[in-house]
Structure formats: C-alpha cells, structure tokens
N, C-alpha and C positions, 0 to 999 in steps of 0.2 A: 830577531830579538836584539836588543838593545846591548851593545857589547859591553857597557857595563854591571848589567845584570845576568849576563852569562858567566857560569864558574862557581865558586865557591866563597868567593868574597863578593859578588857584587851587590847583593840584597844588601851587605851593611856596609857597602859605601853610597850606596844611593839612600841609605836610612839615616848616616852619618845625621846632615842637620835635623833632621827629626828629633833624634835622640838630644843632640845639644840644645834643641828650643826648649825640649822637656826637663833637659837636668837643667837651664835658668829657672824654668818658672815654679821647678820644684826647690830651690835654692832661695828665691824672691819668697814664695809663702814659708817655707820653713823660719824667714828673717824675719816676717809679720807674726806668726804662732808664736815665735820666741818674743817681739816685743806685745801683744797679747798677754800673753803668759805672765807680766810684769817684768821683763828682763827689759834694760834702759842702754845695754853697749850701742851707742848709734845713733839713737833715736832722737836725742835732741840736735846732734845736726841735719836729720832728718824730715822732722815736724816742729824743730823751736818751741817755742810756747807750750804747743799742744801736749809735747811730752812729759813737761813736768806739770800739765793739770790735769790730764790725761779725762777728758769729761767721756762720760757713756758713750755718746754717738761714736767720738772720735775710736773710740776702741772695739766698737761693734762694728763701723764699717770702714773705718779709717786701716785697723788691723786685721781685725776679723775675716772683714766680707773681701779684703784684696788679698788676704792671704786662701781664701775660697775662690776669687776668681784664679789667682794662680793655678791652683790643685785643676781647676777646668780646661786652664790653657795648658798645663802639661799632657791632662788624656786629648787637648784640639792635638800635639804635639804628636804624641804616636799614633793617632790615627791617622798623622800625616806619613807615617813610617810603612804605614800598611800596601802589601802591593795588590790585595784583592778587594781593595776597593772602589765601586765602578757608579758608574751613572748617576743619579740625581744623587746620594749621599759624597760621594766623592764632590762634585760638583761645590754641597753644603761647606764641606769641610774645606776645602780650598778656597772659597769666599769667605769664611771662616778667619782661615792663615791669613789672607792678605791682611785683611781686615785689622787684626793681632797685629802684624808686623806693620799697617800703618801707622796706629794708636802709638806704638813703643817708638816707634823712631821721630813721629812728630812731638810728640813728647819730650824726650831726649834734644831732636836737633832745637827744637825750638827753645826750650828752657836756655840751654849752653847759648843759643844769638841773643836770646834776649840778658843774658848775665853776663855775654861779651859787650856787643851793643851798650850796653847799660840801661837799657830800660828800666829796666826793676830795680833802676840804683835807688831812686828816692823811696821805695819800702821800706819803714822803718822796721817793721816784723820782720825783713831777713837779716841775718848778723852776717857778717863779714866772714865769721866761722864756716853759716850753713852754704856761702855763696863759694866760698872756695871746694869744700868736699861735694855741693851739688855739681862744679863744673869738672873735677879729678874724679869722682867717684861713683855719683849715684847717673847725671847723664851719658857718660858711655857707659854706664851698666843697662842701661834701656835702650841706646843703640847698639849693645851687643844682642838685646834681646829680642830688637825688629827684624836686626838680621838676621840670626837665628830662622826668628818664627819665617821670613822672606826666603829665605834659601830650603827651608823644608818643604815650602809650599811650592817652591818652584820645581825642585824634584820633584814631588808629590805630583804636581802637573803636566810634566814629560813624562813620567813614570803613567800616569793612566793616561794621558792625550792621547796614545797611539796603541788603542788594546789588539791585542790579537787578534786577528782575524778569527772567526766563527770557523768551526768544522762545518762542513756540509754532508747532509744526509742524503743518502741515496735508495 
C-alpha cells in the first residue's frame, strides 16, 4: 500500500489537488452566475465591450454556459479525488483531467506571451486597463487552475496505476 495512503490522513492528502481544482472551478462559475445574474464588478475588464452591451449570446454562453462548464469541471474534479475508482471510467476521467488542465494552462501561458511579446498590441478592442488585469489577475487564475486540474490527475493516476492486487480463491 502506498505510504501515503496509509493512516488516517492520507486519503486527504492524496485528494488535496482534487479538492483545490474543485474549489477553482466552483469559484470561476460562481464569478460567471454572478456576472449572469447582471452583477458588472470585473467584467469589463474582463470582456471590454461585451460588458456593457452585454448582447444574448454573449450572456448565454459567454456567462452562462462557462459558468456550466465550470460546475462539470468541479464534479471532473472530485471524481478525481475518488479512490474506488477503476478501469475504463477512471481511465475516462484522467483523460478527462489532462485534458482540463491543458485547455487552462494554454490558455493562461499563451494569453500572458502573447501580451508580453506584444502580439496583441495592435488590438484596438483590448484597453490598456483589460491588458494589465488579464496579465496580474485573470492569466495566473487559469494557470492556477491547469495546475490544479494537472496535479489531481496526477494523483488520481498513481493512486489507481497500481491497484491492489486481486484476492485469489481457493
């Protein structure tokens, strides 16, 4: 048995990232249901434009539907925490995590090169405002949250890679 799932604390040190990919992605949708909801703290350096015109689509999937895919990647999140779970679904779920934790961290590292670099200097849709708080605030909020979802899955993948051995019947 794995010495750190032996004892009394080790199921929730091995859940640890689990639990932290889950309380981001439950924290990311709570900040999308709030702006949803018509609450604007954030948002416009967040979406520019989009905020104060706020049209249907951008609010049905822009808020809505990523504040739903979060609520998904929280339950991918503890199911990454789970330790009975085996074989093809564990398999799912760990393809799953990676997957998460590439999305957030390409996302994240990429945005931050390209608004270091200056790519995306001649945009005039981004303001000087949204470029600083996306490179202080919102891109390591997404690479806290690749890592995150990266580090549950990796647990999650030592924790089933090496299942018990089967009882044998006699």
């Amino acid at each position: 048995m794995n010495r750190e799932q032996e004892g009394t604390g080790g199921s929730t040190r091995s859940a640890r990232w689990g639990r932290i990919a889950c309380g981001w992605a439950v924290a990311f949708a709570g900040v999308h249901f709030y702006w949803g909801l018509g609450g604007d703290v954030g948002l416009s350096v967040a979406a520019g434009p989009l905020a104060t015109e706020r049209p249907l689509w951008f609010v049905v999937a822009g808020l809505w539907g990523v504040g739903g895919l979060c609520l998904l990647g929280a339950a991918l999140a503890r199911l990454l925490t789970r330790p009975d779970l085996r074989g093809t679904p564990a398999a799912w779920v760990r393809w799953l995590g990676w997957g998460v934790s590439a999305v957030l961290l390409t996302r994240g590292i990429g945005v931050e090169v390209m608004l270091l670099t200056g790519t995306v200097h001649g945009d005039a849709s981004v303001s000087e405002q949204q470029r600083v708080w996306t490179l202080f605030l919102w891109n390591p909020w997404f690479v806290a949250g690749g890592l995150s979802f990266g580090l549950a899955t990796l647990r999650a993948s030592r924790r089933t890679g090496a299942e018990p051995p089967r009882a044998s019947s006699r």
